[in-house]
VOTORLUM-346466 format. One record per residue (C-alpha): residue in three letters; x, y, z. Coordinates in pm, whole numbers. Layout:
REM residues N
<dolo><r>ALA</r><u>X</u><v>Y</v><w>Z</w></dolo>
...
END
This chain:
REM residues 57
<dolo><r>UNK</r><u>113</u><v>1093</v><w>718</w></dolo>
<dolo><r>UNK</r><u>198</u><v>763</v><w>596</w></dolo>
<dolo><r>UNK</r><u>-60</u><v>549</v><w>344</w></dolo>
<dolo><r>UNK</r><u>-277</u><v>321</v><w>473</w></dolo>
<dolo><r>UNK</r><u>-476</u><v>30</v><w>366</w></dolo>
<dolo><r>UNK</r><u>-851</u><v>3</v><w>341</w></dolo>
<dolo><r>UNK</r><u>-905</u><v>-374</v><w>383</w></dolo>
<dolo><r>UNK</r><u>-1270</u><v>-394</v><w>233</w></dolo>
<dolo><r>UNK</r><u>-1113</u><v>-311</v><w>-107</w></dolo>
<dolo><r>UNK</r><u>-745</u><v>-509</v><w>-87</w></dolo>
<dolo><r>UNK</r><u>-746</u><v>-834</v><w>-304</w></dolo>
<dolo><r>UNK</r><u>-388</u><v>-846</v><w>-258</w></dolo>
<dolo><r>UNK</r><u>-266</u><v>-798</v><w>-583</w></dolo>
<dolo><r>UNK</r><u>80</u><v>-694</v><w>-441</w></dolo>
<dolo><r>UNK</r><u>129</u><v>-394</v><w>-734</w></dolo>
<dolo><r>UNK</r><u>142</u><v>-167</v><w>-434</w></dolo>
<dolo><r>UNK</r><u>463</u><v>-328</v><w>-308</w></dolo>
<dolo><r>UNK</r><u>596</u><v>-405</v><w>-591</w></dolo>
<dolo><r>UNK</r><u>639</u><v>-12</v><w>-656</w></dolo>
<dolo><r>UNK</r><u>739</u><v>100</v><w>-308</w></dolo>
<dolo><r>UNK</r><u>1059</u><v>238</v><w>-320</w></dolo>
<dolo><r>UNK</r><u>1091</u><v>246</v><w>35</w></dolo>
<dolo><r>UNK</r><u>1001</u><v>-174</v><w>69</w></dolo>
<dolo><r>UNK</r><u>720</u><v>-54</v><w>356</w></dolo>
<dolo><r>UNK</r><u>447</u><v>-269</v><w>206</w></dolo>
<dolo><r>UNK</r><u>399</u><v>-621</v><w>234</w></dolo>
<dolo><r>UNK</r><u>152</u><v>-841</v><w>136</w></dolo>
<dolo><r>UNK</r><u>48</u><v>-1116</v><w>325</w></dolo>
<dolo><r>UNK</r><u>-261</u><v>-1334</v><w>374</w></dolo>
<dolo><r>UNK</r><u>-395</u><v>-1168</v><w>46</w></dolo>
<dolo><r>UNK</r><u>-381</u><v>-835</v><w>214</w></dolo>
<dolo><r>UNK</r><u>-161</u><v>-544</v><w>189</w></dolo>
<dolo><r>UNK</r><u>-11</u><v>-365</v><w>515</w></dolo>
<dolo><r>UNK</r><u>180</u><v>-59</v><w>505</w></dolo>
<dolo><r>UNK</r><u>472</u><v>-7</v><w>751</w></dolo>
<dolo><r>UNK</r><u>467</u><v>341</v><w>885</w></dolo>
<dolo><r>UNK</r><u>825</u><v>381</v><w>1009</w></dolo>
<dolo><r>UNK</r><u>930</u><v>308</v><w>635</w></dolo>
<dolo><r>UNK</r><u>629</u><v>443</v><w>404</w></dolo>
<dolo><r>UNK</r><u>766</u><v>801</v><w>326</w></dolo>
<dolo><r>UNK</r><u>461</u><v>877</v><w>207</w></dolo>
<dolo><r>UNK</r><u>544</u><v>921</v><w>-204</w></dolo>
<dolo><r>UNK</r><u>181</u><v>823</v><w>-289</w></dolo>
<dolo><r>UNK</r><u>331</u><v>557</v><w>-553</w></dolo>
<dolo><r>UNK</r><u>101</u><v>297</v><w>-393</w></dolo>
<dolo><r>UNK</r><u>-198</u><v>542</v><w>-382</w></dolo>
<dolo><r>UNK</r><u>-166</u><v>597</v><w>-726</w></dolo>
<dolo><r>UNK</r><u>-79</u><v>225</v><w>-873</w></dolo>
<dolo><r>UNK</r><u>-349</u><v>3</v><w>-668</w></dolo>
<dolo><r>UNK</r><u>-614</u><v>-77</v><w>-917</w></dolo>
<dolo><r>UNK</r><u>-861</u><v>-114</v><w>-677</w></dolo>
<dolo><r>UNK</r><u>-838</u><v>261</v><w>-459</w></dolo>
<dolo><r>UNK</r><u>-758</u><v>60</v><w>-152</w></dolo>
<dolo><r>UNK</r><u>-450</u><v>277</v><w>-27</w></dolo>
<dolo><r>UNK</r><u>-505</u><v>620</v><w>50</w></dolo>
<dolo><r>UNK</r><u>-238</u><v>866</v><w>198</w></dolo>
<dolo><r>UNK</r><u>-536</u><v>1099</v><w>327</w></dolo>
END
């Protein structure tokens, strides 16, 4: 299942793209979104964002 974004808690930092291997995150707008034909679901982004706002679950 690929990670998602939970928009209440996305400021938009961009750390979460910055460390996808896979380049399925962009940040635009001040929000993260999350491609899910690339995200290959690593949990990289889960585990950087300093705010808990991507979750793989």
């Amino acid at each position: 299942m690929p990670a998602y974004v939970v928009k209440d808690l996305c400021a938009g930092c961009g750390a979460c793209a910055h460390v996808c291997p896979y380049e399925a995150i962009t940040v635009a707008a001040r929000l993260a979104t999350v491609d899910p034909q690339l995200c290959r679901d690593c949990e990289e982004c889960v585990f950087i964002c300093p705010n808990g706002a991507i979750t793989a679950a």
